[in-house]
LUMRO-229400 format. One record per residue (C-alpha): x, y, z; residue number from 1; residue in one letter. Coordinates in Angstrom, 1 decimal. Layout:
<pts>
+--------+--------+--------+------+------+
|     px |     py |     pz | resi | resn |
+--------+--------+--------+------+------+
|      X |      Y |      Z |  NUM |    A |
...
+--------+--------+--------+------+------+
</pts>
This chain:
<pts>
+--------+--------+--------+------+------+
|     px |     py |     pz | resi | resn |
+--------+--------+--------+------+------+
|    3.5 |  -16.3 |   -5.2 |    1 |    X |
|    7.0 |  -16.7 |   -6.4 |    2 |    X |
|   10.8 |  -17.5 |   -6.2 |    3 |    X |
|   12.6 |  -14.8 |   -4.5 |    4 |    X |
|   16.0 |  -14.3 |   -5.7 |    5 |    X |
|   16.2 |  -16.4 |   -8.9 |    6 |    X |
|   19.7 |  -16.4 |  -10.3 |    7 |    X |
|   18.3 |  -14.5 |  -13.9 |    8 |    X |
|   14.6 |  -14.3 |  -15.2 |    9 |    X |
|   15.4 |  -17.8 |  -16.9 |   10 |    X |
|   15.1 |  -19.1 |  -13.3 |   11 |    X |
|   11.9 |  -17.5 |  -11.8 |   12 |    X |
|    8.9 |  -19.2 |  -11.1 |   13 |    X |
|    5.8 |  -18.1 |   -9.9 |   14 |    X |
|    2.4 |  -20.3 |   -9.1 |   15 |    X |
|   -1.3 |  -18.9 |   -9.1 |   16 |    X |
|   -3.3 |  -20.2 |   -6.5 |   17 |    X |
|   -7.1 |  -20.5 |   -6.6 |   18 |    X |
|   -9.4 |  -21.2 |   -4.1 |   19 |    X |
|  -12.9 |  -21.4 |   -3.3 |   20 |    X |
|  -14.2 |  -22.1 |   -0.2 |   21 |    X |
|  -17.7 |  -22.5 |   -0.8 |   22 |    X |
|  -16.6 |  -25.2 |   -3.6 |   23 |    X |
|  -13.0 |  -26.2 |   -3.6 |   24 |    X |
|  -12.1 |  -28.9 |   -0.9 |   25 |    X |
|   -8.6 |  -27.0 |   -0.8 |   26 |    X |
|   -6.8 |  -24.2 |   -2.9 |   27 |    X |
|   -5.8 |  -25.3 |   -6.7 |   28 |    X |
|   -3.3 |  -24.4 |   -9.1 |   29 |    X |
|   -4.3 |  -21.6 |  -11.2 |   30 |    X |
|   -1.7 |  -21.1 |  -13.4 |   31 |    X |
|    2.2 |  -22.1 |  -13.0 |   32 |    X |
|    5.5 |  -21.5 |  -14.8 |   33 |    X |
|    9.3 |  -20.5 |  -15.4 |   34 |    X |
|   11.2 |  -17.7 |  -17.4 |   35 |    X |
|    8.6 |  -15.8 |  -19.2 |   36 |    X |
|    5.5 |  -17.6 |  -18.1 |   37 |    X |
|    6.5 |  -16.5 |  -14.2 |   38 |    X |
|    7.1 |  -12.8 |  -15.3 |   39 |    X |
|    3.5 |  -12.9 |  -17.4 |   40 |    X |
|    1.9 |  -14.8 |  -14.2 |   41 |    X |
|    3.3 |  -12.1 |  -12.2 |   42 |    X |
|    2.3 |   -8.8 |  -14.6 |   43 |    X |
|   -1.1 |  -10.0 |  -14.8 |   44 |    X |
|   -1.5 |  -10.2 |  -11.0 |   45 |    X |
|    0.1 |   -6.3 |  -10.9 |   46 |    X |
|   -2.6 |   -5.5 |  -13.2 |   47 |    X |
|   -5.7 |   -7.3 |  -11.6 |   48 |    X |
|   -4.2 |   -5.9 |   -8.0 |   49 |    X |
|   -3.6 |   -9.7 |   -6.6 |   50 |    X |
|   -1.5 |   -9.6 |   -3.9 |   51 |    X |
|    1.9 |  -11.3 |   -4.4 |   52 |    X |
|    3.5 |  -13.2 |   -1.8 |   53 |    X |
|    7.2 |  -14.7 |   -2.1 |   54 |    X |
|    8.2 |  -17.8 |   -0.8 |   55 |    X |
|   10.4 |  -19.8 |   -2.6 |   56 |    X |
|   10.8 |  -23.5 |   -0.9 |   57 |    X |
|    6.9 |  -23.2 |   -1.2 |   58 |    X |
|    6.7 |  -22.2 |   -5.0 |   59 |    X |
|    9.3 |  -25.2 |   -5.4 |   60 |    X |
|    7.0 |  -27.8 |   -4.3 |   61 |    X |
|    4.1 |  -25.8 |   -6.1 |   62 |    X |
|    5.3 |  -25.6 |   -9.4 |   63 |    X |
|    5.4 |  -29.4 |   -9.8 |   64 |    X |
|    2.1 |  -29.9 |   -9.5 |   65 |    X |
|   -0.6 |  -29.7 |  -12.6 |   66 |    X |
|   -2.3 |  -26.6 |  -13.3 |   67 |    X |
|   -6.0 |  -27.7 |  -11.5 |   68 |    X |
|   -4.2 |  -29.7 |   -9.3 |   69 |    X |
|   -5.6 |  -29.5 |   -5.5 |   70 |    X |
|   -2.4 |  -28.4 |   -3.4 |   71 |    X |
|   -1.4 |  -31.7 |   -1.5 |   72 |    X |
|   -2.4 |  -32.5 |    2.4 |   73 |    X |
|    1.2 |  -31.8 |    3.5 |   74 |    X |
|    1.4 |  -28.4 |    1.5 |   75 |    X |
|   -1.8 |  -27.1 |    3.4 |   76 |    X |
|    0.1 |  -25.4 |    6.7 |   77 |    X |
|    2.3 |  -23.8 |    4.2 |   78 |    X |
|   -0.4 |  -22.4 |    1.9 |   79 |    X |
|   -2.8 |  -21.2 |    4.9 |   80 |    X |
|    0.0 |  -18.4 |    5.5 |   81 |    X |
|    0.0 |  -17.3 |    1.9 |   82 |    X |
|   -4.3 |  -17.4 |    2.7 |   83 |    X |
|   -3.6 |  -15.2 |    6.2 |   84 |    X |
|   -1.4 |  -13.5 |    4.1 |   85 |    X |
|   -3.6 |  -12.3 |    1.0 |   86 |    X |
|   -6.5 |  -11.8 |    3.4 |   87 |    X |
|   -5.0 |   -9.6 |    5.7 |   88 |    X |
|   -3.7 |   -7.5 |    2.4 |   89 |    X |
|   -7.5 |   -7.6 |    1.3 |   90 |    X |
|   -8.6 |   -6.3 |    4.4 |   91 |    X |
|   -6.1 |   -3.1 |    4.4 |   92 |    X |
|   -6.8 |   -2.5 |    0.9 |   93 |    X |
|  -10.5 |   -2.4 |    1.9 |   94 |    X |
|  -10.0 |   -0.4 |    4.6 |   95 |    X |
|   -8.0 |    2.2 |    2.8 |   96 |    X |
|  -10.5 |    2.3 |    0.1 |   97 |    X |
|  -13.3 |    3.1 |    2.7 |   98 |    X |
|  -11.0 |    5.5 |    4.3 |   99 |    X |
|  -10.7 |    7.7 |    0.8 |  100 |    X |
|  -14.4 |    7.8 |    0.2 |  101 |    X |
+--------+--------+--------+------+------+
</pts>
């Protein structure tokens, strides 16, 4: 996930999200950063085919937490979406796979 319309790459962020469900109690922070480290956080997920999802109030609150960091309580309703989000994007990816067989 990350900022939208940063002013220049110097102001992009972006924040990696992990989760878990059969051993996280909610989603962590997988990786996190500005400038460069958002662009390198965002080429890798291009190349691994993670689904991005941009929403910048959220990636503000994100990227203040530590990487490993469970998202905070008050976060959760915010991060669900970016969940529903990357799930449904799974789900047409695996359907459009199946459909090319």
């Amino acid at each position: 996930m990350f900022d939208e319309k940063p002013q220049n790459k110097k102001d992009k962020k972006a924040v990696a999200l992990k989760y878990d469900s059969t051993t996280d109690d909610a989603p962590k922070i997988l990786a996190s950063g500005k400038g460069m480290i958002a662009e390198k956080i965002l080429e890798i997920a291009r190349e691994q085919n993670i689904a991005i999802y941009e929403d910048s109030p959220l990636v503000e609150a994100l990227v203040q937490l530590d990487i490993g960091q469970e998202i905070p309580a008050e976060l959760y309703k915010a991060v669900a979406e970016v969940l529903a989000f990357i799930y449904t994007v799974d789900i047409k990816q695996d359907s459009s796979a199946d459909f090319e067989k």
